[in-house]
N, C-alpha and C positions, 0 to 999 in steps of 0.2 A: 585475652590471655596475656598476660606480664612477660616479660622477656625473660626469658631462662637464662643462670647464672651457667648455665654450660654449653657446650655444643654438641653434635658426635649423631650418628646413630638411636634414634627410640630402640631401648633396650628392655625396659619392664613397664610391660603397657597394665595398666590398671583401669581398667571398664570394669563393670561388676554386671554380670549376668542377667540379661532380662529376664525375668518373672514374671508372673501376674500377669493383670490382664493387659492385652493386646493395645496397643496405641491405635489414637486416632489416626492419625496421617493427617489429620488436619487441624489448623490454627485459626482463629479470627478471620476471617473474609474468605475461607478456604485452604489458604496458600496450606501447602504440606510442611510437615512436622520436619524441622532439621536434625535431627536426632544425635550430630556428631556434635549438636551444643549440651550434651546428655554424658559424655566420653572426660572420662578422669585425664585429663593429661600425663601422658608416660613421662617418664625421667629419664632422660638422655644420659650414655653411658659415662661421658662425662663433668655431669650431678654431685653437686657436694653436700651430702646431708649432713644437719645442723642437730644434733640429740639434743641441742640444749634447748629449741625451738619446740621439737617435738614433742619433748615432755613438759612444755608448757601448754601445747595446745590439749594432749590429753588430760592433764590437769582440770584443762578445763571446762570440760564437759561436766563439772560439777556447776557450773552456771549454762544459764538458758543461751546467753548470747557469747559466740566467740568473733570477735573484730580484729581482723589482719591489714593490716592500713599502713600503706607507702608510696614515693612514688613510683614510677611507671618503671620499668626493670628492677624493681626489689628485691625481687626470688619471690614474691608473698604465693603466685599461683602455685608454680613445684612443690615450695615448701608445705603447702595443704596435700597435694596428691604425694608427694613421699611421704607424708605422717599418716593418709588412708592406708596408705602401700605395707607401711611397715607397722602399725599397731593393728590390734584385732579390738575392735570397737564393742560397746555395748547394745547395739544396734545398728541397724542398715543405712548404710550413705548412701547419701542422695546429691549427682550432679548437677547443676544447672550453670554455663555460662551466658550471663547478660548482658542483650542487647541494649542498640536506643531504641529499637521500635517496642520494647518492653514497658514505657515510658506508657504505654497506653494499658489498664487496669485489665481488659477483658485479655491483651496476649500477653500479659506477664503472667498469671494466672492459669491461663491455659495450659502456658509450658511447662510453668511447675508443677501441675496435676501429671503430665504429660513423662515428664523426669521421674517424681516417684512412681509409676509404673513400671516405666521404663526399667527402675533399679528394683524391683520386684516390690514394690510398697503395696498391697493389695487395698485396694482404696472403693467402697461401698459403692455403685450404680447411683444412689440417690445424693449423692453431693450434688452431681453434676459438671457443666462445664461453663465458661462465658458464652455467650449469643453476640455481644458486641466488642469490638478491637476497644473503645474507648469508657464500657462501663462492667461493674460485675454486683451483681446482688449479693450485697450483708450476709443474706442467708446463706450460701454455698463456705463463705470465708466459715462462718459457725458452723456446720455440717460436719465440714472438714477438721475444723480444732475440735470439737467435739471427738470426734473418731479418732483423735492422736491420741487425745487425753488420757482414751481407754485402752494404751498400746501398757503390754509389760515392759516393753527395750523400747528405746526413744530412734525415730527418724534424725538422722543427723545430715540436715540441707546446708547445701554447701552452696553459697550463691557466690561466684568468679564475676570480675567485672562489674561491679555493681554500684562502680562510679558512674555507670549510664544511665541509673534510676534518679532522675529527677522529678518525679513526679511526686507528690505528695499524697495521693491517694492512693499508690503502691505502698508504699512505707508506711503508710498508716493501717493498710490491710495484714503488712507482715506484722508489725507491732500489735494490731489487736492475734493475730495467729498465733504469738508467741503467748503472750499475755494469757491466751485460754485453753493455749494445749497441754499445758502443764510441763510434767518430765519426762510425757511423748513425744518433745521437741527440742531440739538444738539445732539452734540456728550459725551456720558460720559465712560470714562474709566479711569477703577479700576484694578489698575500694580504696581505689587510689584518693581520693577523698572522703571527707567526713560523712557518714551516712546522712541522712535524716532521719534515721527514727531518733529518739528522745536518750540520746545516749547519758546525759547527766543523770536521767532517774534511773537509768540502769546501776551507773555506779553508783547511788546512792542505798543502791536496795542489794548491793552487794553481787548482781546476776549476769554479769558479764570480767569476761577475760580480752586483754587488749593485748595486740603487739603491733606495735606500731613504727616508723621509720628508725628509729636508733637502736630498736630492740632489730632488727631487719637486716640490718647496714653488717656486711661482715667484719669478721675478727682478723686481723695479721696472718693467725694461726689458718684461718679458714682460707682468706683468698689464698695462702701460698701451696696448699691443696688445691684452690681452682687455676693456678696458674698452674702446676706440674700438670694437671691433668690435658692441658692445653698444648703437651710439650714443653713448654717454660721453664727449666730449671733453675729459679731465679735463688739469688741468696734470700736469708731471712730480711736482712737491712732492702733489699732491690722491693721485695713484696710490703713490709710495712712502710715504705715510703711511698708506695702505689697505693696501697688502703688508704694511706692520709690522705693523698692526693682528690681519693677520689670518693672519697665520704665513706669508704664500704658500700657504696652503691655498685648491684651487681652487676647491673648493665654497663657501668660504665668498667666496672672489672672486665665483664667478657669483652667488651669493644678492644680496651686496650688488648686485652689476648691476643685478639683477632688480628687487630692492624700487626702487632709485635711478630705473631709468627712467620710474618714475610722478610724478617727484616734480620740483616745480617748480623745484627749484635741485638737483638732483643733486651736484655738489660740498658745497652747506652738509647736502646731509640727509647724506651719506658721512662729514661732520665730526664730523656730532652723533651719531653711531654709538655707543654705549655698548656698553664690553667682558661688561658684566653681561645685555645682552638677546643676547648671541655667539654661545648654544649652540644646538645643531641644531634642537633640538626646539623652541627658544621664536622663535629666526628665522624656521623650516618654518610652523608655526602662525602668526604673526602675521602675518610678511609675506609668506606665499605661501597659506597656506589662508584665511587671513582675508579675502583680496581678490580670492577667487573668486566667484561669485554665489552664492547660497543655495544652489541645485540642482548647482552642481559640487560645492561641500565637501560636503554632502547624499550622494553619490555615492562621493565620496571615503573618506569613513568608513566609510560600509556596506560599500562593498566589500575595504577594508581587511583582511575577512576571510578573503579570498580569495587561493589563491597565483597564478590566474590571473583574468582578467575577459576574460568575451565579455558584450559588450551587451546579448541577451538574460536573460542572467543577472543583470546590474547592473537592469535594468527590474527584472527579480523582484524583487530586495532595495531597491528605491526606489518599487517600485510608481507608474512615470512609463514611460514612453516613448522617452524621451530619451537614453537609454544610449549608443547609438552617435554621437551630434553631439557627448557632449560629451567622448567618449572621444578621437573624432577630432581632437577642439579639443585638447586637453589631450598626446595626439601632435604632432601639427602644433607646437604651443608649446614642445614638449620641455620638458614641465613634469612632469616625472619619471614622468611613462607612455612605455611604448614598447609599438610594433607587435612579436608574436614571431611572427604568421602565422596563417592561417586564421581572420582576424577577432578572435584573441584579443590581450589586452592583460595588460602585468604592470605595475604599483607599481614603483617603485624599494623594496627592501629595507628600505630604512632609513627613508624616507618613509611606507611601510605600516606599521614597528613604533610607529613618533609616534601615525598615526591611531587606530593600536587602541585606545593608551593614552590619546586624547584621546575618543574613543568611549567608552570604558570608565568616562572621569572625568562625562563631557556625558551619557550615556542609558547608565545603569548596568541590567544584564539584556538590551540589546538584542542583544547579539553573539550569545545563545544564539539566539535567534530566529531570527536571519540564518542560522548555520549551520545551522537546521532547518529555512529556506527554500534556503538553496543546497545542499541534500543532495537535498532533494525535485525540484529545475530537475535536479541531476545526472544522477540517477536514467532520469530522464522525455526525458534527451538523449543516453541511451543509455551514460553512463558511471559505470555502477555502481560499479566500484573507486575511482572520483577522491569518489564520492557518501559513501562508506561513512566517510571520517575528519572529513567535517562532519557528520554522523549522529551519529556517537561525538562531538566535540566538544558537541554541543547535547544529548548525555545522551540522543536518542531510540533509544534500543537495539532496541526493536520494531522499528523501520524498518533499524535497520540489517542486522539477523539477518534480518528479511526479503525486503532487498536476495540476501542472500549464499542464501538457499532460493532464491526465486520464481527467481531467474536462474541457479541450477544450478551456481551458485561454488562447492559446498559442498566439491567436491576440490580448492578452490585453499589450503584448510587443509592437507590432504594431503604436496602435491607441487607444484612448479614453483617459480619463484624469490621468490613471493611470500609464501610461505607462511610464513615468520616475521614478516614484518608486518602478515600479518593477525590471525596468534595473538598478537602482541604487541597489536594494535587489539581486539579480543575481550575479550583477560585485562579490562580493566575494565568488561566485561560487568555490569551491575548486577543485582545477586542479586534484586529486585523485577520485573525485568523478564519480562513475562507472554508468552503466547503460543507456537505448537507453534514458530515458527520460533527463536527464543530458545532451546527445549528441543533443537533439532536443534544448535542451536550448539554446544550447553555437553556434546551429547553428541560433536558431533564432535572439540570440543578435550581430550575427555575416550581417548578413541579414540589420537589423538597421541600420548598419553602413556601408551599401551596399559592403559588403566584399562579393560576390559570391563564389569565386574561395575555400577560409578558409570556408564557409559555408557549402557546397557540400562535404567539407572532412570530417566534423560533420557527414552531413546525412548521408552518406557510412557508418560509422561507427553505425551510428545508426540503418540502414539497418541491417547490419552483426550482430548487439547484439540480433535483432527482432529474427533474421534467428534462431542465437545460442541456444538463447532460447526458440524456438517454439510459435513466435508472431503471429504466422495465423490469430489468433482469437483475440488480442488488436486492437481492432479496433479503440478507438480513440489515441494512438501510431501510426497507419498505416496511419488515417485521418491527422494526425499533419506530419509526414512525407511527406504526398503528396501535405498538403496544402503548406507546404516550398518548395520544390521543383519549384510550381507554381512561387511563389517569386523569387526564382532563377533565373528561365529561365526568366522572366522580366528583372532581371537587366543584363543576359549574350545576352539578344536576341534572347532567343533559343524557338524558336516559336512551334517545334512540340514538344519535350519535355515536356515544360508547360502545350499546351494541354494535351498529354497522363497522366499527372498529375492531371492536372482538372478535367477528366472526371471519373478517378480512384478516387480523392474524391468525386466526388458526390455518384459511388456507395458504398463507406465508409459509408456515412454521412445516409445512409439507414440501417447501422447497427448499428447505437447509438441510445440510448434513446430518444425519440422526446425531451422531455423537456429540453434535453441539450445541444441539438443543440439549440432549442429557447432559450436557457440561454446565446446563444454567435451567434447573428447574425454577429458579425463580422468577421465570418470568412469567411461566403459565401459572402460580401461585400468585404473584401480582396481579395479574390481570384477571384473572374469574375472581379475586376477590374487591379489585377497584367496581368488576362490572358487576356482581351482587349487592355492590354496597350501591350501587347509583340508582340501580333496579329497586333494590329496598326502600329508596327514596320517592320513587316513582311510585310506589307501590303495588309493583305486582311481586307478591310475596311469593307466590310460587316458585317464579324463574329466579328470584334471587335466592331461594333455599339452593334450588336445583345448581347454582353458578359457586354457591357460597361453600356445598357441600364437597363440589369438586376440587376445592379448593385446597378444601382438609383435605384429599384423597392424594396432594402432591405427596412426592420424596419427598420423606423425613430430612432434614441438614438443617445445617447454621444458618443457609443463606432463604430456604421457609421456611424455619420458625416463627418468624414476625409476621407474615401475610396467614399461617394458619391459624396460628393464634386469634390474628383481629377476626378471620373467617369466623371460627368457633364460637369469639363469643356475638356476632352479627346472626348468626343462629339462633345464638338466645334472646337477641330482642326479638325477633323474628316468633318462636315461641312466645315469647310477652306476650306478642299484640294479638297472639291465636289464644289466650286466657293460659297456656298450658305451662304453670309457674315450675311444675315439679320437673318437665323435659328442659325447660327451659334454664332450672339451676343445676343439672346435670350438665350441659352443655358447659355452663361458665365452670364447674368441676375439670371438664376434659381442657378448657381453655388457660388453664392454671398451672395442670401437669404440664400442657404445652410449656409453658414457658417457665416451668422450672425444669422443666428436664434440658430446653436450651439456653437457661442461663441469664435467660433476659431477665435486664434489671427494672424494678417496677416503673421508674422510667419511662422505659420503653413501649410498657405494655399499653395497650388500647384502651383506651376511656369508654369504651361503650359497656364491656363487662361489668364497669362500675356505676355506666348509668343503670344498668340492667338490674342489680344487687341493689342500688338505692330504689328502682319501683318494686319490687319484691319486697324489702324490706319498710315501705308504705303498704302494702297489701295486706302483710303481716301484722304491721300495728307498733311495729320495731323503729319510732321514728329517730331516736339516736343513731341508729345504722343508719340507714336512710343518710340523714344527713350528714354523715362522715364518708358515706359512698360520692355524694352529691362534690362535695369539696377534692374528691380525688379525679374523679369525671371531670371537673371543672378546668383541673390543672393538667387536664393529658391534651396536647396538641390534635391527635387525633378526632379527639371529641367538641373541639375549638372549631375545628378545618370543615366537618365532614356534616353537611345539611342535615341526614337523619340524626344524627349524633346531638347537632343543635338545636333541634328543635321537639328532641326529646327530654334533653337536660332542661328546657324550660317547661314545660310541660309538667313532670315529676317535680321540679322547682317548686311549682304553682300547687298540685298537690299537697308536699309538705306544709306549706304557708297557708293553706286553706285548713290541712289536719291541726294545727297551732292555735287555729281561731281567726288568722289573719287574710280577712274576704277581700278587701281592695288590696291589699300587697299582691295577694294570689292574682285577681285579675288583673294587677299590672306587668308579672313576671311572666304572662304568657304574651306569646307574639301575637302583634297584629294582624288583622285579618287580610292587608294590602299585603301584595307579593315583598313589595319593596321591604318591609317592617319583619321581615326575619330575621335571627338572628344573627350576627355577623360576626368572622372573628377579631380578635384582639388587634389584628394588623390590618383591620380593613381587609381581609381576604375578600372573594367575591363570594355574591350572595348564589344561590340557585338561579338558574334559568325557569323563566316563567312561576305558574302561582306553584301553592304548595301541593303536594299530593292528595289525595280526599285523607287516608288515612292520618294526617296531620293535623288537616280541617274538622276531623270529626273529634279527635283528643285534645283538639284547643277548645272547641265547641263543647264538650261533655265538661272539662275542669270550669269552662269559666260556666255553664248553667247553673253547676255544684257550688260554686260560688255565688251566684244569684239567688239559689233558693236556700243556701245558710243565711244568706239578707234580708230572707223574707219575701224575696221579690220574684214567683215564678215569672210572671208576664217577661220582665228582661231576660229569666233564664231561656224562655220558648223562642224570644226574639234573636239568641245566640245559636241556639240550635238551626232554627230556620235560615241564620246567615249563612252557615256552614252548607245546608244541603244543596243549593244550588239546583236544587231539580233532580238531582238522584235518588236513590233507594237511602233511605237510613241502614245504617249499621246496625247491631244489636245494641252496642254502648247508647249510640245517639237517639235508639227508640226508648231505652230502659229511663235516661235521661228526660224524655220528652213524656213518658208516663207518670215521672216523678214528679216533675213542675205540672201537668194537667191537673193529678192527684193535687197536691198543693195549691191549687187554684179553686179546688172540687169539683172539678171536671172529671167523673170517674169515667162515662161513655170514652170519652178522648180517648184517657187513660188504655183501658181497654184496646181502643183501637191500634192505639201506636204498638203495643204488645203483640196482640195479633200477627200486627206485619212480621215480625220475625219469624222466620221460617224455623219449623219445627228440626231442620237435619242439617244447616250450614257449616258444619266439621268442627265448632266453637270448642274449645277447650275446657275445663269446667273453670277459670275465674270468671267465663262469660256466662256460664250456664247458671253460677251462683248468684251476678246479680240479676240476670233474665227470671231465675225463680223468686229471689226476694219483691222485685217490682211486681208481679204476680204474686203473691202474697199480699205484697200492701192493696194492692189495687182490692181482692176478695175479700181484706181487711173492711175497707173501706164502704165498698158496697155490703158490708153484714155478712156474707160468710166467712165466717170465723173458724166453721170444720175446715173450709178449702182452705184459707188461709193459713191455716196448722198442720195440714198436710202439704202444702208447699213450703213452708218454711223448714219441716222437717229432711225435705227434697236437699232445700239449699244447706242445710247443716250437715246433712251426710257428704254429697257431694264438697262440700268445703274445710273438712275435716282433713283429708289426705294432702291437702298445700297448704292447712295451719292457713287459711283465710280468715284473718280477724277481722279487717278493716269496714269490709262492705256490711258486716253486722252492725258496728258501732256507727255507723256513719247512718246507718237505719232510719233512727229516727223515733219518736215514743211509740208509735205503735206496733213497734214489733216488742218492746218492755209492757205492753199490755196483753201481747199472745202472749207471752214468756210467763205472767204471772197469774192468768187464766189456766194455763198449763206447765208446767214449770219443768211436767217429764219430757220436755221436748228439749230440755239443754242438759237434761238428769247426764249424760252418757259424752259432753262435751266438753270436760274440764279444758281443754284448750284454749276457750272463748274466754276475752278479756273477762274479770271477775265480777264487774259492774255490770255484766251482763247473764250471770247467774242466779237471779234472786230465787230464794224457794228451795234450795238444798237440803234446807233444815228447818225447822220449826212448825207455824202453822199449815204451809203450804201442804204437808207432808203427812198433817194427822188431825186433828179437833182443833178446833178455835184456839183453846188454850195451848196449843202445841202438845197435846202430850197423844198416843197412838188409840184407835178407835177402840174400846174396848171388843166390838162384832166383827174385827178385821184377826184372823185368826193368822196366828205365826206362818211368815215365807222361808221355807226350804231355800236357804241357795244354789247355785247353778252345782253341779258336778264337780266342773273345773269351770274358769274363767274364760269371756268368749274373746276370742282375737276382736282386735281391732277390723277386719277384712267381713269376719262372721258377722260383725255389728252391724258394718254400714247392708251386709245382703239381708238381715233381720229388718232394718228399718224400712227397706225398700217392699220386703215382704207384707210390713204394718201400711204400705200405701198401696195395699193392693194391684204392687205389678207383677206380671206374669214371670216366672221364672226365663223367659227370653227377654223382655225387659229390663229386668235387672241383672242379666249379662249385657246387653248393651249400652246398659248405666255406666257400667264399672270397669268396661272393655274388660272382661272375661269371656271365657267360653262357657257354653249350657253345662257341661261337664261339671267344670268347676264348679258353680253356682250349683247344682245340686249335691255335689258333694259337699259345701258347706253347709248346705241346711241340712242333711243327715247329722253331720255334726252338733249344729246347732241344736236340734232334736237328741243328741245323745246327752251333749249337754245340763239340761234344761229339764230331761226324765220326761218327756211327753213326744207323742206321737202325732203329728202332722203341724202344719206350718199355721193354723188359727189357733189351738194350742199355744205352739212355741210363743207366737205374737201377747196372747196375755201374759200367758207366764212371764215374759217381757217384761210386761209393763206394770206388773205385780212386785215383780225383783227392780222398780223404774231404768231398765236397762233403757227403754224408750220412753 
């Protein structure tokens, strides 16, 4: 906030009345909403308003952008909150004063969502909010100008201070905001410098109003109204030799005020003024700090170091008492402290950078001290995040890594919006710096950057300082030790490690204080989702649903967003690999809302969703998607780092390049069969510990067969499948595979046999059941029954209807375009299926040789009404003669249901019982 051109008493405070909905309370990485950066600045009683100002600025609310620009005590802040104060505006003001920690897109963002509520802006649920201090997704900026666009009366944001935005993807976010709200938006900011946004094309397009340092600088007329009001009764000649003097700059108007009214001739001491004693710093110092008492300027400087002061705190660093009398005094004076609320107090800006530098020059070494006393108050008043960058400031690194252990912060490295500022607070971690909390650090920042192998030599060491020193009983040191570990073994593979880790936190996490484990749900979101994700590696899919599930089930916040997310969609590959595409793109559905409802920018999000979305959209036949899914997977870190992650993106890789035509690329794109020959990431990450898991081996083993028998060559495809089994049971994939290549060989006994082994009720999803009945098909093909084989192939098109399974038909082979054109009503009912796989819709198929209808084929009645999609597939199961309990456990319905549909069906159709229904069927070629 700019220095006010007056002093005196807050006489007309201007806040505008919260409305709407309810604030967060919380910003980027947690820390709580300051709300008094939301508060219109009041106008001291004696405030000299400027009409000639005012009615410029309302003026100009006929352009989109209003720019008040000077330097540093101009008047520019008052003169905004007296022109809210005294015009009635077209719409609702909106306050925001800006920080430097604004500088980062997710908390600039935040607060300004945070502010128009605050001022009653009623602002839609579905914009949403940032997820990270350092990014914010495109989409929420559009959400939001969107919903301005369609305001009758225009939001007029008012952004204070906002010479601290230096960032250029702030300013490029407000400038596209402005750009697309239309005349639901007026934009006003007040910046001791030049914005960045694009202010030439503003005034080129005529949509901006300026006032700027000489439009600012007062008049003769005006300081000698801020002198009287000062006491000053100075002549006219006394005040306009002062305005010359002092540019019309207001600050330096109230400075002189200030010093003059002690002074027994006020006009001769404003005469003897020398331009050489002018500047801020040598004015500030002499004739405002110097003619404080020992114990304010005492106070002044120490706390100087601070970006806020609470009196208790100021005591600490003065080691006095008096913190609060003199704070109050020095409010009361508006002698460039202000109240922001709850007892706390801030420095004027610029008045704090003088003291430091007068600190610094008067008691050289003292500041480190102070910040290693006001980290220690912090700490101890329950705000360890505010503790942690005077900690680092005063070089006490010990204290500060043991802030981020003992209080369980250690996942706000991880995830939530803080978490690049602390990794940037950290990096100057000093290499001397002792202790297990120091080693949990440098192992968890090691972690980040998926360095396992350098992490693990942290924890050892941290391990051994525990030991050294009798840690038994640190429990949350022993909990932060085991939660890392958990992280470890995810990116090493080390599946039972991890576990033994998991479960030794959880009985940690029974020996801290409840309230601070609920002060950091993200730890138990961290970890059941690093230890589903290494489990899924392993492949026992079970326990990693069951870990991955609980995952989702943390507290909703900022700081699980990220870990339920990745859970949610690890679900969905998880679904994948069970065939079950429909539960499976449901889950990346809930995995989406997750992270647009917390803001996370795409970014951020997990690469596995999008390997997930590229094999679905191979399954479907959709290889464009496919391949745009594959390119965004490719580029997520997550999906770089994370063993199942890699070795699924080659895999589906190898797929597409097989679906293209291209058989050796595809077998090149898949990993080696050697442990070592997996895929690695970008930075040499580490591979997995030991070989790969069967379910790995069996998806390498199935793409590259598929590849050998598009080359003509079963024998090699038989010899990839046999690589992979190593002596265990085949999979369904790997037996459906190993009946394909027999088949292809003409081996049908084989063929057969390998089918067989699949077990009739292994919980398969139906993309597995689709190709289990297609390979059973071809095989009855093959040995000459052509009924079973038309009846199984009818199995796989009902069942593969409800996930739009294209793929595994086209990938068929001619002899399934030989059932199709033998019977052609077996695709009659499946527009779905690629077109090339339709033949016989129309013409001869349909009626006489020459295409036209049987003369002895007497006109069909059509149905009633038309039969659902649901009614169709329980008609077709009906035409394969299974029992109405059968075809509830086809379709996972109940008996109920399924009889109720075939009533239906029968109401439909004008016939009475289900052999009936079935011709009339296939009369109408419904089937």
């Amino acid at each position: 906030m700019a220095l006010s051109p007056a002093v005196g008493t807050p006489a007309r405070p201007v806040d505008v009345p919260r409305r709407g909905t309810a604030l967060t309370n919380r910003i980027p990485g947690g820390d709580p909403v300051l709300a008094a950066r939301f508060a219109v600045p009041a106008t001291p009683e004696t405030f000299v308003g400027r009409p000639r100002l005012v009615e410029r600025l309302g003026a100009g609310l006929r352009t989109s952008l209003l720019l008040v620009s000077g330097p540093a005590g101009a008047g520019k802040t008052l003169l905004v909150a007296d022109w809210l104060a005294t015009t009635r505006l077209p719409g609702t003001a909106v306050w925001l004063t800006v920080e430097r920690e604004d500088n980062a897109p997710g908390v600039f963002w935040a607060y300004l969502l945070e502010a128009a509520r605050h001022h009653g802006v009623a602002l839609p649920d579905d914009i949403g909010s940032p997820a990270r201090a350092h990014e914010v997704d495109h989409s929420l900026l559009a959400r939001l100008a969107a919903h301005l666009s369609l305001r009758e009366e225009p939001v007029v944001l008012v952004l204070d201070e906002f010479e601290h935005v230096s960032s250029p993807e702030v300013a490029s976010g407000l400038h596209f905001l402005l750009g697309h709200a239309g005349p639901g938006l007026r934009l006003v900011l007040i910046s001791r410098t030049e914005p960045l946004l694009p202010i030439h094309r503003y005034r080129a397009a005529g949509s901006v109003t300026e006032i700027r340092a000489a439009d600012l600088a007062f008049r003769p007329d005006e300081a000698a109204v801020l002198l009287r009001r000062h006491g000053l009764g100075l002549s006219a000649e006394s005040s306009r030799a002062l305005t010359e003097r002092t540019g019309g700059w207001a600050a330096g108007l109230r400075l002189s005020a200030l010093a003059a009214q002690g002074a027994a001739d006020p006009a001769a001491y404003l005469a003897e003024f020398e331009s050489s004693r002018s500047t801020v710093a040598d004015f500030l110092l002499a004739e405002v700090l110097d003619t404080q008492p020992a114990e304010t300027q005492d106070l002044l400087l120490r706390t100087s170091v601070l970006d806020q002061i609470h009196p208790d705190l100021a005591d600490a660093l003065t080691g006095r008492p008096d913190g609060a009398r003199i704070l109050a005094d020095l409010s009361r004076a508006n002698a460039f402290v202000e109240p922001v609320g709850h007892s706390w107090y801030r420095c004027h800006p610029l008045f704090a950078e003088i003291l430091r530098v007068h600190l610094s020059a008067r008691c050289p070494g003292l500041a480190q001290e102070l910040h290693r006393r006001a980290a220690r108050w912090l700490a101890g008043a329950g705000r360890p995040m505010d503790a942690l960058s005077h900690a680092a400031a005063a070089g006490d690194w010990e204290f500060a890594a043991a802030q981020l252990v003992d209080r369980l912060a250690i996942g706000r490295l991880f995830t939530g919006r803080d978490a690049e500022r602390l990794d940037a607070l950290f990096a100057g971690l000093a290499p001397d710096a002792r202790g297990q909390a120091a080693e949990l650090v440098r192992a968890a920042r090691e972690l980040t950057r998926h360095r396992a192998d350098s992490a693990l030599d942290h924890l050892r060491r941290a391990e051994a300082l525990l030991a050294e020193r009798g840690g038994e009983d640190d429990a949350a040191a022993l909990l932060t030790l085991a939660q890392l570990r958990v992280s470890a073994g995810r990116l090493l593979g080390s599946a039972e490690p991890a576990r033994a880790a998991a479960e030794q936190a959880e009985r940690l996490e029974q020996r801290v204080p409840p309230g601070l484990s609920a002060d950091h749900p993200e730890l138990r979101a961290l970890r059941l989702n690093d230890l589903g994700s290494v489990l899924l590696w392993e492949g026992d899919l079970e326990a990693a649903g069951a870990a991955l599930a609980a995952a989702v089930r943390t507290a909703e916040g900022p700081t699980t967003a990220g870990p339920r997310h990745e859970a949610l969609a690890r679900l969905a590959l998880i679904d994948l690999l069970g065939g079950r595409l429909g539960r499976s793109e449901a889950r990346l559905r809930k995995a989406a809302a997750e992270a647009e409802r917390a803001g996370l920018p795409p970014a951020s999000r997990t690469g596995v969703g999008q390997l997930v979305l590229a094999a679905l959209a191979v399954d479907r036949d959709d290889l464009p998607a496919a391949r745009a899914a594959l390119d965004r997977a490719a580029g997520s870190a997550v999906a770089r780092h994370d063993p199942a992650a890699a070795a699924g993106l080659a895999i589906v890789r190898a797929r597409v390049l097989l679906a293209d035509g291209h058989t050796r690329a595809a077998l090149d794109a898949l990993p080696r069969p050697a442990p070592d020959a997996l895929p690695r990431s970008a930075d040499g990450g580490p591979t997995p510990a030991g070989p790969p898991p069967p379910w790995v081996r069996e998806a390498v083993a199935v793409a590259a067969a598929q590849a050998h028998l598009a080359d003509g060559d079963p024998a090699a495809a038989l010899a990839a499948l046999d690589r992979a089994g190593a002596g265990g049971a085949a999979g369904p994939d790997r037996a459906v595979a190993a009946a394909q290549a027999h088949l292809a060989d003409g081996d049908g006994p084989s063929a057969l046999r390998a089918l067989d082994a699949i077990p009739d009720h292994d919980g398969r999803g139906p993309a597995v059941t689709v190709r289990v009945l297609l390979a059973r098909s071809q095989a009855a093909a093959a040995l000459g029954d052509d009924a079973g084989a038309q009846r199984l192939l009818a199995r796989a098109l009902t069942v593969a209807r409800p996930e739009q399974l294209r793929r595994p038909f086209r990938d068929a082979g001619p002899w399934l375009r030989r059932l199709v054109r033998a019977r052609p009503a077996l695709v009659t009912s499946h527009g779905w299926l690629p077109a090339d796989l339709l033949p016989g819709l129309s013409g001869p198929a349909h009626g006489t040789a020459d295409g036209t209808a049987a003369a002895t084929d007497p006109p069909v009645e059509p149905p009633v009404e038309p039969l659902s999609d649901r009614e169709l597939d329980v008609l077709e199961r009906a035409a394969q003669l299974l029992s109405t309990d059968e075809i509830a456990a086809e379709l996972f319905l109940s008996v109920n249901t399924v009889k109720t549909h075939l009533k239906s069906i029968n109401r439909k159709l004008a016939v009475s019982g289900r052999s009936r229904a079935v011709r009339r069927a296939r009369e109408l070629h419904l089937i």
